[in-house]
GUNU-776059 format. One record per residue: x negated, y negated, z of N, C-alpha, C in turn. Coordinates in steps of 0.02 Angstrom, whole numbers, padded with zeros to 5 digits, always signed. Atoms other than C-alpha are relative to their C-alpha. Layout:
BEGIN
XYZXYZXYZ...
END
This chain:
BEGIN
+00027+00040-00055+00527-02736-01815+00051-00050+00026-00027+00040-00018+00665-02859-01818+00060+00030+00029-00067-00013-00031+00797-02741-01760-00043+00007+00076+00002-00002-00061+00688-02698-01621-00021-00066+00042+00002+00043-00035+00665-02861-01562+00067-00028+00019-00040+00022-00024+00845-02886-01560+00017+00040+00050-00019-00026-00063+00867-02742-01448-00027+00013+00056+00044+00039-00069+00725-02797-01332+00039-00044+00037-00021+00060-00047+00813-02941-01304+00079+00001+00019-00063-00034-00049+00973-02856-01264-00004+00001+00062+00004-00035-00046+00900-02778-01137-00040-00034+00049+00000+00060-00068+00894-02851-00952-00070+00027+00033+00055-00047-00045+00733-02801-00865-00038-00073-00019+00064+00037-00013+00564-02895-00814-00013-00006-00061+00043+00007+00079+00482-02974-00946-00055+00029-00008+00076-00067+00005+00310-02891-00907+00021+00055-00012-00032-00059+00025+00410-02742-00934+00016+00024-00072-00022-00020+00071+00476-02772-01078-00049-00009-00054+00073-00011+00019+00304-02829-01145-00033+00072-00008+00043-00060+00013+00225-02674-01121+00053+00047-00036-00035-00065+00021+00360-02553-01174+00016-00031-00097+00016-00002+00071+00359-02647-01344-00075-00003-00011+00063-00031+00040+00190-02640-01365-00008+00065+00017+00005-00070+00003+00209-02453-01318+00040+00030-00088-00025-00017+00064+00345-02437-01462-00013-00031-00053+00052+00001+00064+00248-02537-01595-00057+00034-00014+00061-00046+00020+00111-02431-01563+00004+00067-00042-00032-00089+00035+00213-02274-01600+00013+00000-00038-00039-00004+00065+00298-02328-01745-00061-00015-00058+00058+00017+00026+00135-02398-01797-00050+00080-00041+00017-00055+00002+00051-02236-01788+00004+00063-00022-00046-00037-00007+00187-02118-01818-00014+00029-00100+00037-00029+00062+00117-02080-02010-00059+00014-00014+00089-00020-00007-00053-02056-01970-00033+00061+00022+00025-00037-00050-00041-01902-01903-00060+00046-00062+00025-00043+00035-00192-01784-01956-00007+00065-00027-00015-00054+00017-00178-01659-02081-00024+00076+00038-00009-00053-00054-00174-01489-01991-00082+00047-00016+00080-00006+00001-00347-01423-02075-00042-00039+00018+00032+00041-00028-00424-01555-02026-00003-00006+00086+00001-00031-00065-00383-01531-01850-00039+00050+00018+00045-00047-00014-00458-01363-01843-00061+00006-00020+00063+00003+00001-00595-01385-01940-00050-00055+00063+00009+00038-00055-00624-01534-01793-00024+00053+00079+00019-00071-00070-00608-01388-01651-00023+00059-00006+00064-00052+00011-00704-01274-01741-00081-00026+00016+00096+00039-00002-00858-01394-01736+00000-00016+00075+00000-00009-00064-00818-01404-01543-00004+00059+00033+00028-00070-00013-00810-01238-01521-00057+00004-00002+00067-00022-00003-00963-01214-01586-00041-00041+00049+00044+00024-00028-01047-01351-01499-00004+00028+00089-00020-00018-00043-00972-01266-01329-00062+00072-00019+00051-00067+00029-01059-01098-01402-00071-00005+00002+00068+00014-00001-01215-01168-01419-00036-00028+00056+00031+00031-00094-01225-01281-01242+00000+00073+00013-00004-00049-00047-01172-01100-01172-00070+00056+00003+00042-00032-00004-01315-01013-01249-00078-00021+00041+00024+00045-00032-01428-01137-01204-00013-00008+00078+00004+00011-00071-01391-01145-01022-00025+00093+00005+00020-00055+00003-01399-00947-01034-00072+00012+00004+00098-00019+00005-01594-00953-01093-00007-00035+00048+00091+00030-00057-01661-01072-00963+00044+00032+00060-00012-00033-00068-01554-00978-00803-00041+00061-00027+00035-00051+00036-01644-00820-00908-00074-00007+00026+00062+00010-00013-01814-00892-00919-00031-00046+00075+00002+00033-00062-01795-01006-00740-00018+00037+00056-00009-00060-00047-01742-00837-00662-00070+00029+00001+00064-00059+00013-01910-00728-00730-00065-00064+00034+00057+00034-00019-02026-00882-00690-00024+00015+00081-00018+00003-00108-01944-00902-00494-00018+00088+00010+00001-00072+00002-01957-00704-00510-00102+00006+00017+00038+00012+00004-02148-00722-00564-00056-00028+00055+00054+00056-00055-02207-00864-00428+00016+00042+00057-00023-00007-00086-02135-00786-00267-00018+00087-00030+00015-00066-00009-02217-00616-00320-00091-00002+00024+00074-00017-00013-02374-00573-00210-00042+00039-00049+00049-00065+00042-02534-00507-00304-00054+00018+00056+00042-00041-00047-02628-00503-00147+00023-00035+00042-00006+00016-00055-02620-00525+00038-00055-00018+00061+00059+00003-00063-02721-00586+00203+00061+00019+00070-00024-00011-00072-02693-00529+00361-00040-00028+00053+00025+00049-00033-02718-00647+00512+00006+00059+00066+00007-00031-00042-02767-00542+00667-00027-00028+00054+00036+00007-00077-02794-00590+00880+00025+00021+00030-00069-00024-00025-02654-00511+00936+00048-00064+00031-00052-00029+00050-02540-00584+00859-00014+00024-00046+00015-00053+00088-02533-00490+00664+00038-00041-00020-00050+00044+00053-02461-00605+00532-00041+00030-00051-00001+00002+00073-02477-00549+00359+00026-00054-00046-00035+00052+00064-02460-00681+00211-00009+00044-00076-00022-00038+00049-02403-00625+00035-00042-00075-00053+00022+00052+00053-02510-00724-00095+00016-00013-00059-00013-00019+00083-02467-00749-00285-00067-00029-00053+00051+00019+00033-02557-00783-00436-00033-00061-00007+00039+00082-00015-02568-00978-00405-00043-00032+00079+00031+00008-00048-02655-00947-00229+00068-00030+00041-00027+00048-00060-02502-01013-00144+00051+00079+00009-00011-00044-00061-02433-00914+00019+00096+00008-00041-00072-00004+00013-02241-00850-00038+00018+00061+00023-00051-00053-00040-02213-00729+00093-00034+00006+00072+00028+00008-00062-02272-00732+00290+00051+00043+00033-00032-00051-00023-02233-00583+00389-00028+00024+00065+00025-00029-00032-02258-00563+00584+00038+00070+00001-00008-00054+00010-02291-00383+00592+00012+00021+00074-00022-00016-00060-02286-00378+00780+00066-00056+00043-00032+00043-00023-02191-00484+00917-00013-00060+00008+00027+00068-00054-02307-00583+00970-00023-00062-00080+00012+00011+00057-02340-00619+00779+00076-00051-00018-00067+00048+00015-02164-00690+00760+00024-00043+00034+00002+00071-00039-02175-00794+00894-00047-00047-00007+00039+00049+00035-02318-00886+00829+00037-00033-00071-00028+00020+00076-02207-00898+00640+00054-00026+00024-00065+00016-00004-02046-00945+00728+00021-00063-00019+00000+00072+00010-02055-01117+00720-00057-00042-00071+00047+00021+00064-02200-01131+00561+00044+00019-00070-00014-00015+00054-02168-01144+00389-00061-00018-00060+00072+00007+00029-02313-01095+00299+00007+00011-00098-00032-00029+00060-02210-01045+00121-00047-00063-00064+00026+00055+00038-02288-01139-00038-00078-00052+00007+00057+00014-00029-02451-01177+00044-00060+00041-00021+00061-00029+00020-02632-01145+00003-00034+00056+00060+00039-00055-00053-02729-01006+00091-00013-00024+00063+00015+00049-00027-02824-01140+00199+00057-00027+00052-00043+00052-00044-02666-01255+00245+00031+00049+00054-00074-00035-00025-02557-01095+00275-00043+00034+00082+00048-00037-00067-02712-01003+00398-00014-00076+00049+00001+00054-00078-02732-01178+00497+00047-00015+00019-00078-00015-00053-02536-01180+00537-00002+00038+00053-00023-00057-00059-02529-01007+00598-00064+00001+00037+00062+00006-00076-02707-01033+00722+00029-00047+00027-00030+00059-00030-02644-01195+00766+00055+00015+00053-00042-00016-00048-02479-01117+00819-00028+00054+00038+00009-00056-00043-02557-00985+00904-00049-00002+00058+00021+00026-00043-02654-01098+01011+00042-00030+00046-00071+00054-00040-02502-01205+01058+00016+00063+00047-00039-00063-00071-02435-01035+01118-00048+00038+00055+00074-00053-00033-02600-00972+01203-00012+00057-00018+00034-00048+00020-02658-00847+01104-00079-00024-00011+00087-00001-00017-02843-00926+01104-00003-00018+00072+00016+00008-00050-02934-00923+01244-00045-00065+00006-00007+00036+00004-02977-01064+01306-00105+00007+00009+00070-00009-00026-03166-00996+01351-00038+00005-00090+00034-00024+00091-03198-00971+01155-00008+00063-00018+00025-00064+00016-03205-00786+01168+00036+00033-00053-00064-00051+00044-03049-00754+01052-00010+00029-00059+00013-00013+00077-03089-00661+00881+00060-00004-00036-00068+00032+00036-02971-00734+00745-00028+00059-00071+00024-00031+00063-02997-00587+00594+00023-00006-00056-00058+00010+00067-02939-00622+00433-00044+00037-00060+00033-00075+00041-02947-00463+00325+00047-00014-00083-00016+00009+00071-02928-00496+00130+00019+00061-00022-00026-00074+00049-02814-00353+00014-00005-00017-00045+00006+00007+00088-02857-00359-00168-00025+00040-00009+00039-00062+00050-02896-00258-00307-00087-00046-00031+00068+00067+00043-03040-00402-00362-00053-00021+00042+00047+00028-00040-03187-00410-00261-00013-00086+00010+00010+00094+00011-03221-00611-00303+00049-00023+00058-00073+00024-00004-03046-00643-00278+00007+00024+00080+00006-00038-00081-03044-00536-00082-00038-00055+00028+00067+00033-00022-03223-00644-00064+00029-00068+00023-00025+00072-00016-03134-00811-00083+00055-00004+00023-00055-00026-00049-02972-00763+00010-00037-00023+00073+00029-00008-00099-03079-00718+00181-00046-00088+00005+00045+00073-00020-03199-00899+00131+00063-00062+00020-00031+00057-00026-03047-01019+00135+00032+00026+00076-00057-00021-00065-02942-00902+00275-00048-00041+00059+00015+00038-00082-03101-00948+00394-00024-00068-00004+00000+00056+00009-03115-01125+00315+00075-00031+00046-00084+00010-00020-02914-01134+00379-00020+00003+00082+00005-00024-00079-02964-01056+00562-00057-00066+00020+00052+00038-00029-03134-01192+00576+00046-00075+00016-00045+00024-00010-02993-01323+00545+00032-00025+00049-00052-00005-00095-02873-01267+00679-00027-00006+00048+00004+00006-00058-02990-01259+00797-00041-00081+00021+00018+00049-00004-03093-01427+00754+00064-00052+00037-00055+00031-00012-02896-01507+00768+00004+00006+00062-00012-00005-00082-02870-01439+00939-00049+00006+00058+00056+00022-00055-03037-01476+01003-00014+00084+00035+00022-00039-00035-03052-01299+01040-00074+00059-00050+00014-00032+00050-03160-01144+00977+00030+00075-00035-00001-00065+00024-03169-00956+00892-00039+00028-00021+00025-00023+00054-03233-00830+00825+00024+00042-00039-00015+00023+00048-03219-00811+00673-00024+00082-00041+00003-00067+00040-03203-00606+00596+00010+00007-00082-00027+00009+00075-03203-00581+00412-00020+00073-00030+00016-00062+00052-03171-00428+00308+00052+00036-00073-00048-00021+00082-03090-00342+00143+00039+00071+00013-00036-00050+00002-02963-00201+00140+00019+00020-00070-00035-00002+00063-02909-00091+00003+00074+00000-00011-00095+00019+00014-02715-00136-00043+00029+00076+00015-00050-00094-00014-02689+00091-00027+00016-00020+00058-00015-00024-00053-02706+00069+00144+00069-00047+00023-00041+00076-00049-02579-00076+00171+00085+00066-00013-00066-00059-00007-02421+00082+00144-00009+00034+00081-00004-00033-00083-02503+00169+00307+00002-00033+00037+00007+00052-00037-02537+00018+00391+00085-00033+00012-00075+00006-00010-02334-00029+00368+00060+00050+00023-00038-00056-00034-02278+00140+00424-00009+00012+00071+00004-00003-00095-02344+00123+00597-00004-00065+00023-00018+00062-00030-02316-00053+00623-00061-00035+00006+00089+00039-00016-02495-00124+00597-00004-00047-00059+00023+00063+00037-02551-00261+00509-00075+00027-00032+00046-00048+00017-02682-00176+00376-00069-00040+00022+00052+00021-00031-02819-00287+00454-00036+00025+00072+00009-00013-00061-02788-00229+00627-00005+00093-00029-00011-00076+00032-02764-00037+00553-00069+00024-00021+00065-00030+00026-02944-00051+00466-00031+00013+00073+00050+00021-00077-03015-00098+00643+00007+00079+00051-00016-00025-00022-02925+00033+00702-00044+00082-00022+00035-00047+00021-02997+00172+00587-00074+00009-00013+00063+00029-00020-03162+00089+00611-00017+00051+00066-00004-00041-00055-03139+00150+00775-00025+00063+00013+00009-00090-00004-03111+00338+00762-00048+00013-00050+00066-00052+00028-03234+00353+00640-00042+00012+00026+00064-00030-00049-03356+00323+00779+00050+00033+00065-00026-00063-00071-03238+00421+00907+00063+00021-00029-00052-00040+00018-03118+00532+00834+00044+00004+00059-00064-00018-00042-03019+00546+01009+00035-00073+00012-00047+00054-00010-02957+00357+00990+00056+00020-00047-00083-00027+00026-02752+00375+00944+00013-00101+00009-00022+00076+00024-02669+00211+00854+00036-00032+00055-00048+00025-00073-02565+00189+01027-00038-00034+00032+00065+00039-00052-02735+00134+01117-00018-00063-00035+00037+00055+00026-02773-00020+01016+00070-00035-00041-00029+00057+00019-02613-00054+00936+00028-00071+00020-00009+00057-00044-02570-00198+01056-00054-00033+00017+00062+00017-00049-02738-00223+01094-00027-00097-00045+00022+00050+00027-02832-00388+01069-00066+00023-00064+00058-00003+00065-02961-00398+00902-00063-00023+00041+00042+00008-00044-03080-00463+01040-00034+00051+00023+00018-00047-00042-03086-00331+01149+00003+00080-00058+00015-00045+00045-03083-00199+00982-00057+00000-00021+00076+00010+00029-03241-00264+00923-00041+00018+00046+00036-00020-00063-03328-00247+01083-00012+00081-00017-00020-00064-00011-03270-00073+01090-00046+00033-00068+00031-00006+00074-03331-00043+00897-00085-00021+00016+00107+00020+00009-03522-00128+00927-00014+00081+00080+00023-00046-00042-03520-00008+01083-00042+00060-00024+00011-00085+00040-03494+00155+00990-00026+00006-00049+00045-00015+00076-03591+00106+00843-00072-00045+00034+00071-00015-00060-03749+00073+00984+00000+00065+00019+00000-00063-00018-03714+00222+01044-00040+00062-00047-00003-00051+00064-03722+00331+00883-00081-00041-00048+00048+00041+00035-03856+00200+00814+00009-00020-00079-00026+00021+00054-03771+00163+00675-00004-00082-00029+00015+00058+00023-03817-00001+00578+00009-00014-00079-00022+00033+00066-03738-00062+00418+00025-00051-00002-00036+00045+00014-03663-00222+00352+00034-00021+00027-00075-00002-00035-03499-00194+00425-00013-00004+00066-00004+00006-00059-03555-00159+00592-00074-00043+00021-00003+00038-00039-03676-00284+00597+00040-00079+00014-00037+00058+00010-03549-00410+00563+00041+00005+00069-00058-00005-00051-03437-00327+00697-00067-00013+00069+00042+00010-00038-03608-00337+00809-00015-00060+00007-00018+00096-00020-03610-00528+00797+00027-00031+00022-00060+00024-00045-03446-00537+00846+00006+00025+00071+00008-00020-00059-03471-00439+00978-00051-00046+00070+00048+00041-00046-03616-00532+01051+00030-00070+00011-00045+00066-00031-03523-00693+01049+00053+00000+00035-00051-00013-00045-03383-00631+01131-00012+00015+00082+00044-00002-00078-03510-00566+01271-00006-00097+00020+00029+00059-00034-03591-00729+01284+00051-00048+00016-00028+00085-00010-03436-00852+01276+00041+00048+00087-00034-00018-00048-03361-00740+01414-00033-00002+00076+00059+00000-00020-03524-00745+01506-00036-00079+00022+00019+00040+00012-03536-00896+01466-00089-00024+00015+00054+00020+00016-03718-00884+01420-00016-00023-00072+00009+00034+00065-03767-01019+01294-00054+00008-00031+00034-00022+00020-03916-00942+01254+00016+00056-00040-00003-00050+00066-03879-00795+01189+00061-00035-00059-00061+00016+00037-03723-00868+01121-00038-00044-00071+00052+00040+00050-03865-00987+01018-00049+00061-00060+00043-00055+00027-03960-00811+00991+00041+00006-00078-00062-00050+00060-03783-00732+00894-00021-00061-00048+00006+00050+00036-03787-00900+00822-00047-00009-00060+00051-00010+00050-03948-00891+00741+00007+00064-00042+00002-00068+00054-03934-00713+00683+00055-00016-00064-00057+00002+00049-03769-00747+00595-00040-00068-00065+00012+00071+00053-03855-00919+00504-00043+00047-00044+00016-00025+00034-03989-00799+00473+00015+00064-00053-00057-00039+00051-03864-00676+00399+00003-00031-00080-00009+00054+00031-03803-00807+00286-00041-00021-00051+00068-00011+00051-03971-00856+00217-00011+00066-00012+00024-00045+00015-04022-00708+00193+00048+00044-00060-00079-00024+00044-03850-00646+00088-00013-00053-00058+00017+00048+00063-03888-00799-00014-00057-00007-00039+00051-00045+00017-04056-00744-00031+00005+00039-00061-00014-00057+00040-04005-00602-00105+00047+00010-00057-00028-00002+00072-03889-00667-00223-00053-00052-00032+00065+00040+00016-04018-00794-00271-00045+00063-00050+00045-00045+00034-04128-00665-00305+00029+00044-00051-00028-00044+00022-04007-00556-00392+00018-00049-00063+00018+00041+00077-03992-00710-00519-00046+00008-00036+00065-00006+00057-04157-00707-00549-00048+00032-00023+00005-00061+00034-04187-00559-00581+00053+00013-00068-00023-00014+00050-04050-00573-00706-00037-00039-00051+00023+00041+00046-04127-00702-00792-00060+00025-00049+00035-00052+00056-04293-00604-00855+00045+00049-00035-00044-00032+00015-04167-00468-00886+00025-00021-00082-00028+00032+00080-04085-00566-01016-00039-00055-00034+00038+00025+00040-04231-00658-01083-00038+00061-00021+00044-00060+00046-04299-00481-01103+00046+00026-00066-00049-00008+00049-04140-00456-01194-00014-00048-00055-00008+00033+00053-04146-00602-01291-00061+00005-00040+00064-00015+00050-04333-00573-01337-00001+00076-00029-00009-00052+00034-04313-00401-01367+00044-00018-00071-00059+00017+00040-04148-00463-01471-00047-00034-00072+00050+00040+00046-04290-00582-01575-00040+00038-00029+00032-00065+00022-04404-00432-01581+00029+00034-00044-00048-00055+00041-04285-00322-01667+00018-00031-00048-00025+00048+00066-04229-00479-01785-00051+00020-00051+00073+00001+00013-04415-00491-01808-00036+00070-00063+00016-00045+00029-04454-00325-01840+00039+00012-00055-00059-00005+00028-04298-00297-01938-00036-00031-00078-00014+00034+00068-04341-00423-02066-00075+00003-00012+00064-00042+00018-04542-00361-02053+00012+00066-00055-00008-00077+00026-04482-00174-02104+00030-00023-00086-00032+00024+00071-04355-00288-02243-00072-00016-00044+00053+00006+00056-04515-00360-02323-00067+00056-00013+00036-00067+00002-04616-00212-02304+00021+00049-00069-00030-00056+00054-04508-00115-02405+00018-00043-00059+00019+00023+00061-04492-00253-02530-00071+00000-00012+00074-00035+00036-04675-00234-02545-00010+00047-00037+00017-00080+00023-04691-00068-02565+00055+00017-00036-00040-00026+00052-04534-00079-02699-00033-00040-00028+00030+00036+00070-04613-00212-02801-00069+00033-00015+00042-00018+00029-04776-00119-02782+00000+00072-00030+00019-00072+00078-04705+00044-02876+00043-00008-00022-00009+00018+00070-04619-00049-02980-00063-00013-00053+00047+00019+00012-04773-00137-03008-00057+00082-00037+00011-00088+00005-04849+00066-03026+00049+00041-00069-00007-00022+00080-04723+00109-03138-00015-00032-00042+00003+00018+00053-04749-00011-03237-00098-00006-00040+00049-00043+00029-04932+00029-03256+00004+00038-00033-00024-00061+00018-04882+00198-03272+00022-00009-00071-00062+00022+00081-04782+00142-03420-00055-00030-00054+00040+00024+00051-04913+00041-03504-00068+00061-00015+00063-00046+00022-05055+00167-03493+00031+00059-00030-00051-00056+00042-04923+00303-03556-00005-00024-00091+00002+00005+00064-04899+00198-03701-00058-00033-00028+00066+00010+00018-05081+00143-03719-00015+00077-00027+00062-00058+00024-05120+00342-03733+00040+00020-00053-00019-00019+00050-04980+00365-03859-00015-00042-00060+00002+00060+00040-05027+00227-03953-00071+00026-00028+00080-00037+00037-05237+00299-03963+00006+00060-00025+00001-00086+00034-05165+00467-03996+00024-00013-00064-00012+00020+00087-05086+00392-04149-00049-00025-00034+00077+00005+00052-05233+00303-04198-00035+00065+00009+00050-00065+00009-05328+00470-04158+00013+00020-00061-00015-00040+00032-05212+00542-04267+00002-00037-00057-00006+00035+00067-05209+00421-04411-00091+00001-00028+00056+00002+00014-05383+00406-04397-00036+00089-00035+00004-00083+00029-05399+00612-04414+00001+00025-00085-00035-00031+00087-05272+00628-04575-00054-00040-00036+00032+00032+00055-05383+00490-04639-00083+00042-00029+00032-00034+00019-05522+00578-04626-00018+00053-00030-00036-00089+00051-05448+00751-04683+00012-00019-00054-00017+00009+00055-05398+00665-04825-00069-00035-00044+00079+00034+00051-05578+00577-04880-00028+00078+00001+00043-00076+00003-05656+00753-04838+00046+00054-00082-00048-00049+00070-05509+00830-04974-00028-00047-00054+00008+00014+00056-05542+00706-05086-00093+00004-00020+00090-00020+00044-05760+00734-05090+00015+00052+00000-00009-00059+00028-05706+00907-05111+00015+00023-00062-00019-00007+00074-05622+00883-05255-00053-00027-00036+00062+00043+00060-05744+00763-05321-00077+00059-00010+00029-00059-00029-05871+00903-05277+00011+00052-00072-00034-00062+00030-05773+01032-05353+00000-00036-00083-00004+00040+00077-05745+00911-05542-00052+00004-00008+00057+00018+00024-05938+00885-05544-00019+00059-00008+00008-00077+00005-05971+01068-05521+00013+00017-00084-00046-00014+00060-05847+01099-05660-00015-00040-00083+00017+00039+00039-05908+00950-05767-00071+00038-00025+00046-00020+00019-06070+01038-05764-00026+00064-00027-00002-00082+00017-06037+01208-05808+00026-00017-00063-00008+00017+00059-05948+01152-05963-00062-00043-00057+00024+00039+00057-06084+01043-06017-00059+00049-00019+00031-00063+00014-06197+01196-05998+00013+00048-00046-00033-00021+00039-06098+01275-06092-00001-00014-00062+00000+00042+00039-06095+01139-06225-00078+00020-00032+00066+00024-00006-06295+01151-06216+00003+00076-00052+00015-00071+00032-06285+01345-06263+00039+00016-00070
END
């Protein structure tokens, strides 16, 4: 240390200079035996290694399991299709939220151009796209427009509550913009949604379509694919008057029909008429599940009393048949005592017998000695 302070101070330079550059070279010389043994080193960057090895796997599993989740959420399990001409299809997943929106026509993608309905509930995502499709004038402004929103699932329930929020979403849009609609609702099966994408239809507008030709075989998908869902329904209650055809389906499409007359007509009477029929629809559907409860309910109190019955009986037949085992046990064991009651008198019979066979032998003999006694004494006499 003391040589190098003399040749510090040899040397001409800044003093802050020379400051630091000896505490650079006391540090070194300081140091300069410390170095660490060479296993020790590696065992040091082996335990870094590994810890590198292990962050890497680590990050590996959750991009792994991050990937299959994001994979998971943004996969539709069912779809609605929004129909007035425009056609928007939405792609649903298993948490009810919208993760795919697809106009199927033009006029469909000019209503989505500017919406972003992605991550949204059934509800929020169907009062966007009416909303925008008022802004652009696709409703009419007379109320006649039919807005259809056709549920695809494999799950009846699940279809049921699809089409209840879609026209909860459409009552919405039109409350917001002060205007009205009406308001189509129906279920599709998911087969048809392959044919329905091979000719450019939206499988809502596609059912409507085969609706159609079932009551007129000479309608062709060219005549209605552009057409309004308004003026399809019309067309549909016509030809199923015509033919007299009356089911479910068509009178649902016959409701819509009549309101479409009247708002165009603008008679508010009948328009009050449709009105009523559809409320009485309604009740009457609720009715009928109503009733279809309670009818289950005897059902399964007949079950459950039957179920009691059968306990009932069950454990009747159980003591029954312990009866009737304790009472031939009870039987044998009669059986058993009068068995050995009669072997028991047959032995006295029989003791009583020898005894008597044997008193009868012995007055025989006695008999027989007196005999004998008296012939000798006769004898004696002579």
């Amino acid at each position: 240390m003391n040589q190098l302070k003399k040749i510090m101070s040899r040397a001409k330079a800044d003093e802050a200079l020379k400051e630091s550059t000896k505490a650079y070279l006391k540090d070194a010389l300081l140091n300069q035996g410390r170095k660490q043994p060479a296993y020790t080193r590696i065992w040091k960057e082996n335990v870094q290694m590994k810890k590198w090895l292990v962050a890497a796997c680590a990050l590996i599993v959750i991009v792994l399991t991050s990937g299959g989740a994001y994979a998971f959420y943004n996969t539709p399990v069912n779809y609605v299709s929004v129909d007035i001409n425009p056609s928007i299809e939405l792609g649903i997943n298993a948490f009810n939220k919208v993760v795919s929106a697809e106009g199927v026509n033009e006029d469909g993608q000019t209503v989505l151009a500017d919406q972003s309905v992605l991550n949204l509930n059934v509800q929020d995502a169907v009062n966007k796209i009416v909303q925008s499709a008022a802004d652009k004038n696709f409703i009419a402004q007379d109320g006649s427009t039919v807005v259809a929103v056709t549920a695809e699932s494999k799950n009846t329930d699940q279809a049921t509550k699809l089409q209840n929020e879609s026209a909860k979403g459409i009552d919405e849009a039109m409350s917001a913009k002060k205007a009205a609609a009406i308001v189509y609702k129906d279920c599709s099966d998911p087969a048809l949604r392959a044919e329905a994408k091979a000719l450019g239809l939206s499988p809502g507008k596609y059912k409507l379509i085969k609706m159609l030709q079932a009551l007129d075989p000479s309608i062709t998908v060219d005549q209605y694919k552009d057409a309004k869902v308004s003026d399809m329904v019309l067309k549909a209650n016509e030809l199923a008057q015509a033919a007299g055809i009356s089911t479910k389906q068509f009178e649902n499409v016959k409701d819509a029909a009549e309101k479409v007359k009247a708002m165009r007509d603008g008679d508010e009477e009948e328009l009050d008429k449709a009105d009523d029929s559809n409320a009485t629809q309604i009740t009457n559907e609720e009715d009928q599940d109503q009733q279809k409860l309670d009818e289950q309910k005897p059902d399964n109190q007949k079950q459950n009393n039957g179920k009691h019955n059968g306990q009932n009986k069950q454990k009747g037949n159980n003591g029954k048949k312990l009866d009737e085992q304790k009472n031939e046990d009870e039987n044998n064991n009669d059986e058993q005592d009068h068995n050995q009651q009669t072997i028991t008198q047959k032995q006295d019979e029989s003791q009583l017998q020898n005894a008597d066979d044997r008193h009868e032998e012995d007055s025989d003999k006695d008999d027989d000695g007196g005999a004998n006694q008296g012939s000798q004494d006769d004898e004696h006499d002579d």
